[in-house]
N, C-alpha and C positions, 0 to 999 in steps of 0.2 A: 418379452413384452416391453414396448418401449414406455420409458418412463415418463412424468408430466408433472408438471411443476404446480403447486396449490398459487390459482391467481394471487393468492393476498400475501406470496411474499415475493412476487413481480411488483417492479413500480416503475410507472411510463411516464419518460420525460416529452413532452411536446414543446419544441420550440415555435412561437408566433410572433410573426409578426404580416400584420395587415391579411390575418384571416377569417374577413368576418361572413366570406360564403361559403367558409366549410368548418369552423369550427366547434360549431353544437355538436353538427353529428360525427368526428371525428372523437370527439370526449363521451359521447353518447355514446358511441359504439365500443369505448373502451371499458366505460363504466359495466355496460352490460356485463360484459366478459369476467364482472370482477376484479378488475385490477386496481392500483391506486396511481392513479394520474398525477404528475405534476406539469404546470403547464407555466413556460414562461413568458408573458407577452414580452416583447422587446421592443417596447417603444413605439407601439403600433397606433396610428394616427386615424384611422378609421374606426367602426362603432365596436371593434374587438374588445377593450375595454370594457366597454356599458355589457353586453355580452358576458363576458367573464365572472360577471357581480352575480348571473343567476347562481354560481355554485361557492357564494361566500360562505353558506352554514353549512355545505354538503365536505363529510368527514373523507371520505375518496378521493377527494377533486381538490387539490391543496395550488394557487395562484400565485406566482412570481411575478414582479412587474418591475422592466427597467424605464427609468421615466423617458430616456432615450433612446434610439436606436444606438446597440452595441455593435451588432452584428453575430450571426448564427454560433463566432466559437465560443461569446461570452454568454450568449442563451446556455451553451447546453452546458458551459463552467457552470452558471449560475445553479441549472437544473440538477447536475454529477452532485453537487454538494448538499443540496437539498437532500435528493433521495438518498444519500451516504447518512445523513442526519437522522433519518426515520431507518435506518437497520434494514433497509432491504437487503435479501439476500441477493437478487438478481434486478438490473439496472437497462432498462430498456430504451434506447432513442428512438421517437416517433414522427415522421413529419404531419405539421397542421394545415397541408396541402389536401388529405385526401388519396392519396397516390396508392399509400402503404393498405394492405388488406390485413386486419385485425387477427383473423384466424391462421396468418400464416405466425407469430406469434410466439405459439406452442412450438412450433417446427424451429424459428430460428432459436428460443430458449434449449430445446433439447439438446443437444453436445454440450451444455454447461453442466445439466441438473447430470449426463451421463459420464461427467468430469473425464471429455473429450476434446474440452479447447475452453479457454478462459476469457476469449474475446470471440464472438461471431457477429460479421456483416450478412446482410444479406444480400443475394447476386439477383439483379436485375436482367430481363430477360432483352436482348441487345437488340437481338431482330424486332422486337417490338416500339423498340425507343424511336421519338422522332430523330432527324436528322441532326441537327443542330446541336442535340442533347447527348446524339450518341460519339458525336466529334469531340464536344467538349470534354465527357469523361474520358474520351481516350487519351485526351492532353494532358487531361490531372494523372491519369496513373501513369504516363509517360514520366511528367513532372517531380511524382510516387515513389517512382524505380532511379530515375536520376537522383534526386536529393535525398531521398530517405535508403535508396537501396533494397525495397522491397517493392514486388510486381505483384499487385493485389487483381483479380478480374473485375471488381466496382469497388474502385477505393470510394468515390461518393457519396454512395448509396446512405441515406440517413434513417433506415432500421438497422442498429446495432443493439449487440445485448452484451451486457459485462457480468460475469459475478462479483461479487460484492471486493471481495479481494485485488481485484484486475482496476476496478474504478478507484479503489484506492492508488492504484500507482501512476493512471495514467493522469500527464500535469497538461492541461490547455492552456495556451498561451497567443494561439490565434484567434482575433475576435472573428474573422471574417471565415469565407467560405475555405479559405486553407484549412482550416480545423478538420476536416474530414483526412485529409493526408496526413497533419500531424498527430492523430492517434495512431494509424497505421504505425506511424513512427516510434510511439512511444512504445503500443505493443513490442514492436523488434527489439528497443533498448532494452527492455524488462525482463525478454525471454520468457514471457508471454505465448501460449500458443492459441493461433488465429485461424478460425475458420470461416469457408461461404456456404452459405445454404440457399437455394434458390428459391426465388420469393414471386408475387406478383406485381406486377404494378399496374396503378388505373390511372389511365392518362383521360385529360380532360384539358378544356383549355385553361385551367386555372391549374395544372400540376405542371402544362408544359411552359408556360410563363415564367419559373421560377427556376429554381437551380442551377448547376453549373452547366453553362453552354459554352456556344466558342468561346466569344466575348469575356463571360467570367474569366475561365482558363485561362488566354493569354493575359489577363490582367491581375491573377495568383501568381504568374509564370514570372511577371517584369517584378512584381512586388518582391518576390522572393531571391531574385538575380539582385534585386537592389539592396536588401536587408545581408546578403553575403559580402557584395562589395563592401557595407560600409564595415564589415567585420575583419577586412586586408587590411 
């Protein structure tokens, strides 16, 4: 029988910024589920904020706020250290897009609770991805496999799940959208074992607006060519 993890020692990091058309029911539909949210706005300049104040006295729903925009890798630094704070056992990344389907969840946690891999991503479904999006991720694990040495199938993808031990070791140090690549990373230094579990995603026009596209990619790609030079 496969085994299932008690929601209440899952804790879901959501990083936001400027999502104030999906963010109720993205924490709404986590809430349900049981689990304890932590949600980091990052600097978010539309009513995401005002928003956020409904779950000021609510004990689940725990608010991070950067007064600026960091970018996505200091969100989920911010969030990693939160949830490491409150003793979760298991450490889960969410996006506040809407994209991620909640009940897939249980599925990516399970290879932790069945101490079958200490890091899981979830693998997004390719043929469904727009154009644009499915280029771009192919850049970053191009990117993935050149500078880190690992071939991940959605190094991207922003539903991952850690066990408590794994999030202790993994160190963020990209604030930007490289951070997806540099856990991969860190996973491999640590000897860390990583797994993909196949997931849904709900595309909308507000999920395919965001993340790594072409654009992003070749602008991780030069970022990161430039950060090696200056280390010659």
């Amino acid at each position: 029988m496969a085994k299932k993890a008690n929601p209440r020692d899952i804790t879901v990091i959501v990083p936001a910024y400027n999502e104030e058309d999906t963010i109720l029911q993205v924490i709404g539909e986590l809430k349900d589920r049981g689990y304890t949210v932590i949600v980091v706005d990052d600097g978010s300049t539309d009513s995401t904020p005002h928003l956020l104040r409904k779950f000021k006295d609510d004990d689940r729903i725990h608010v991070y706020r950067h007064i600026i925009n960091r970018g996505l890798g200091a969100a989920l630094k911010t969030g990693i250290s939160a949830a490491l704070s409150r003793r979760s056992s298991y450490i889960l990344t969410f996006d506040a897009d809407g994209q991620h389907d909640p009940d897939d969840i249980e599925n990516v946690c399970r290879p932790l609770i069945e101490d079958r891999a200490d890091v899981v991503i979830g693998q997004r479904n390719f043929n469904e991805m727009p154009f644009s999006r499915n280029i771009g991720n192919l850049i970053m694990n191009i990117i993935t496999l050149i500078f880190y040495g690992v071939w991940f199938p959605d190094s991207q993808s922003g539903l991952r799940a850690f066990t408590r031990k794994a999030a202790e070791r993994i160190k963020i140090k990209d604030r930007g959208y490289g951070v997806s690549s540099e856990i991969i990373s860190e996973v491999k230094k640590n000897g860390l074992r990583l797994k993909a579990v196949p997931i849904k995603t709900i595309y909308t026009p507000q999920t395919i607006s965001k993340g790594t596209n072409i654009t992003v990619g070749i602008k991780i790609l030069i970022k990161m060519i430039i950060n090696i030079l200056k280390k010659l």
